[in-house]
matplotlib code that plots the C-alpha trace (Angstrom):
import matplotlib.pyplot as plt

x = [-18.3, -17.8, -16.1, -16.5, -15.2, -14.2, -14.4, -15.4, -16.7, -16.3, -16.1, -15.5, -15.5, -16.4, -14.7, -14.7, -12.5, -12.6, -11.6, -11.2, -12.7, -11.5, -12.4, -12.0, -13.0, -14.3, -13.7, -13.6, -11.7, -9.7, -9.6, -10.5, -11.7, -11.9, -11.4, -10.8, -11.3, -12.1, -10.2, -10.2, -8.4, -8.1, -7.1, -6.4, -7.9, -6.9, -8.0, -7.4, -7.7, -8.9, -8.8, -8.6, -9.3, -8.1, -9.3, -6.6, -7.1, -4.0, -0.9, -2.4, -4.5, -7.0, -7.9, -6.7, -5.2, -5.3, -6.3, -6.6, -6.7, -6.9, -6.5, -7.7, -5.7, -7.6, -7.5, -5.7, -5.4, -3.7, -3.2, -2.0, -1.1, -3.4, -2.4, -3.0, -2.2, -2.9, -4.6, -4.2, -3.5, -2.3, -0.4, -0.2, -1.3, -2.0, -2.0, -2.2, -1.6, -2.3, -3.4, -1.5, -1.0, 1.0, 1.4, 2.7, 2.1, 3.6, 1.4, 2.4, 1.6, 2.5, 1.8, 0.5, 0.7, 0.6, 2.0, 4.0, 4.6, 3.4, 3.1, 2.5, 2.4, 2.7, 2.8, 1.5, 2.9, 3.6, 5.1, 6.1, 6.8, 7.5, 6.1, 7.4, 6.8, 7.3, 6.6, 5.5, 5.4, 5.4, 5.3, 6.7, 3.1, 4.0, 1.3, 0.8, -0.5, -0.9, 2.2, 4.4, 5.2, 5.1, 6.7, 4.4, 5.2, 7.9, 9.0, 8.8, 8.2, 7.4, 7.1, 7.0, 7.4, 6.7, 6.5, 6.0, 5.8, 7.0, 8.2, 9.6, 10.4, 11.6, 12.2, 11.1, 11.9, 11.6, 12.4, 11.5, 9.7, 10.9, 10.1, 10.5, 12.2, 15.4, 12.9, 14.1, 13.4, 13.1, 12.4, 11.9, 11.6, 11.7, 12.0, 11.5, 14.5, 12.0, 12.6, 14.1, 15.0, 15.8, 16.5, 15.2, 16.5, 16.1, 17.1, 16.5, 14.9, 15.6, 15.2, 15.2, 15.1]
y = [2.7, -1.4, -3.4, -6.9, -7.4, -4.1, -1.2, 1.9, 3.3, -0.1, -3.6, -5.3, -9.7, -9.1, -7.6, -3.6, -0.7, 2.8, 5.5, 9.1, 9.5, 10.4, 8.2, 9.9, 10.4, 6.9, 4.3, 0.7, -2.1, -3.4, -1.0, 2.2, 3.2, -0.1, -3.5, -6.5, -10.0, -10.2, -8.1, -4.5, -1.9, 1.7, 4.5, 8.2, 8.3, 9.5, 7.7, 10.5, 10.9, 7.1, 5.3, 1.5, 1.0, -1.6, -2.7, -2.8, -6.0, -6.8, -6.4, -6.7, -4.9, -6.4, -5.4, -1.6, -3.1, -1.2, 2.7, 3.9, -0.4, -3.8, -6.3, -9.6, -13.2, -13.8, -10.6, -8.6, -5.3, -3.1, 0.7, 3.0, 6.9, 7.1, 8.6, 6.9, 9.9, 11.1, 7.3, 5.8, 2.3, 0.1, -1.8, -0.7, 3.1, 3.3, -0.1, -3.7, -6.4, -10.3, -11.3, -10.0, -6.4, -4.3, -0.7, 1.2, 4.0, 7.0, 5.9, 7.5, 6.3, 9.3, 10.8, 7.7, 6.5, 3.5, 1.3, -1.2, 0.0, 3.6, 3.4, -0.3, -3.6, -6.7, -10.1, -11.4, -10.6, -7.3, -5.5, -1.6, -0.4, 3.7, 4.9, 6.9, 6.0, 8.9, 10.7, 7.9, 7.1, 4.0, 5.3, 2.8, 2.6, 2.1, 0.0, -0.7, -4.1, -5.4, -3.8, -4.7, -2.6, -3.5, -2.0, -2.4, -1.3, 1.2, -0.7, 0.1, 3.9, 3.6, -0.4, -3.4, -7.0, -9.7, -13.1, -14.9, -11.4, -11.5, -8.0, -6.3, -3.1, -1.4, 2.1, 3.6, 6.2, 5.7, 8.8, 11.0, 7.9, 7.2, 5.2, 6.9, 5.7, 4.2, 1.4, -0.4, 0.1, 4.2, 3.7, -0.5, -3.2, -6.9, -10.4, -11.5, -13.2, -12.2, -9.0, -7.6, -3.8, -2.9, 0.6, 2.5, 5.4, 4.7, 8.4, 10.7, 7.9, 7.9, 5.8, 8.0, 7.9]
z = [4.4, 3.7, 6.6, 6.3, 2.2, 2.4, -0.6, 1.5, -2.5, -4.4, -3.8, -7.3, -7.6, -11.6, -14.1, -14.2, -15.5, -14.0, -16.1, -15.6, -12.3, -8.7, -5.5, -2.2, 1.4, 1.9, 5.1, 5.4, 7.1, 3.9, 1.0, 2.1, -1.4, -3.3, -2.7, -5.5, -5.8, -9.7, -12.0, -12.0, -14.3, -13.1, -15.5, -15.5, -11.9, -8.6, -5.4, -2.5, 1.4, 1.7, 5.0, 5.9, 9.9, 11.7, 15.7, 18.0, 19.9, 22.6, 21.0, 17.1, 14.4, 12.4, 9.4, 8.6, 5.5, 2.3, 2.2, -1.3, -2.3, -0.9, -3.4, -2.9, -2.8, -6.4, -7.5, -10.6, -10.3, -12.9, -12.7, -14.8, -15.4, -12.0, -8.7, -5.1, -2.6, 0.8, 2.1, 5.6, 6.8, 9.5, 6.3, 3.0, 3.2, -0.3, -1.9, -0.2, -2.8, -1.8, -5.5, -8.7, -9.1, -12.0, -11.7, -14.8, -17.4, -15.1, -12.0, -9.0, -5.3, -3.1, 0.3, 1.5, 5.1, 7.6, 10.4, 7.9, 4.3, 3.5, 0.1, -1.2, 0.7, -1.4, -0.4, -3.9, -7.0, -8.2, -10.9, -10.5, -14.1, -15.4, -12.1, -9.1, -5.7, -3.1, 0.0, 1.4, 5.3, 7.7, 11.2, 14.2, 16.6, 20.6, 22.0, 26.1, 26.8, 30.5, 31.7, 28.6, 25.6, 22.2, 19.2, 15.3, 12.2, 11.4, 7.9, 4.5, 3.6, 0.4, -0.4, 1.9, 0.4, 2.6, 3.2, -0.1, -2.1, -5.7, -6.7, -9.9, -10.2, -13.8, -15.1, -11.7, -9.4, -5.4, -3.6, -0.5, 1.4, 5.3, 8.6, 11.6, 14.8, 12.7, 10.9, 8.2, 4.9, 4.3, 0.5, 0.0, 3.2, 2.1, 4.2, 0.6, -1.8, -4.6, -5.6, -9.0, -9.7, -13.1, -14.6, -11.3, -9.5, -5.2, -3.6, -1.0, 1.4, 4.6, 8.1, 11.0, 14.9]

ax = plt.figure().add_subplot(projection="3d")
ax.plot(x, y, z, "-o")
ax.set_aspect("equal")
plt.show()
């Protein structure tokens, strides 16, 4: 378990590659598995059943961010022909991206959940490349505060790019991701003008409620 930097099984600020290995069951409050401020390279790996906890506090979460990953403002993370399934998140169920992330070689992020994007939540810059993206889930939270009630999350099933996120998509497949209570975004949520889809099938997504 790692709270404070986070990586519930590896915090990483060097450089370091993980090959071949799965990473599961861990707990911490950014990166549930593993969190990244140097560079970090993960290869024919899965990183499973993850969680990143956040601490309700009023109307707001903190931390929570990143199940399977949290990667760090000066971070590079690249995966490829990996799988990130079955995490949990307030944002970014299996992958939260601040730094620069690329995702490619038949990756897949699947069965991930959380509050705002259920599969990957970018807000750096992040290249999706020959990988599928599905199943994913963001799930709209009700939350009771001094006799009002707030509405969090709900956006971005299977990506959310926000803010200042910078995201490329190419020669990949988005399907079978969904927000619940009629959120935006089933498949891909963006209050970015940067994003660029290329080649990529976007299907059976859906935003329901």
């Amino acid at each position: 378990t790692g709270y404070y930097y986070g990586g519930g099984a590896i915090f990483n600020y060097g450089e370091t590659t993980i090959s071949n290995s799965t990473i599961t069951g861990n707990t911490a409050s950014l990166g549930g598995a593993l969190a990244n401020s140097g560079s970090l390279t993960l290869q024919n790996s899965t990183i499973s059943s993850n969680t990143a906890k956040g601490t309700l506090n009023g109307q707001h979460y903190y931390g929570g961010q990143g199940g399977g990953v949290y990667n760090w403002y000066y971070g590079t993370l690249t995966i490829t022909k990996s799988t990130i399934t079955g995490n949990k998140a307030i944002s970014g169920g299996g992958i939260n991206n601040v730094g620069s992330m690329e995702i490619n070689g038949g990756s897949t992020v699947s069965k991930n959940s959380a509050f705002y994007a259920g599969g990957i939540y970018n807000l750096g810059y992040g290249t999706i490349a020959n990988s599928t993206i599905s199943g994913n889930s963001a799930n709209l939270k009700t939350i009771k505060n001094y006799g009002y009630t707030y509405f969090y999350g709900g956006r971005g099933g299977g990506v959310g790019n926000f803010l200042n996120g910078v995201l490329t998509i190419t020669n990949s497949t988005i399907s079978g991701n969904s927000t619940t209570t009629g959120g935006p975004g089933g498949g891909i949520c963006s209050d970015s003008i940067a994003v660029t889809i290329t080649n990529s099938t976007i299907s059976g997504n859906s935003s329901t409620g």
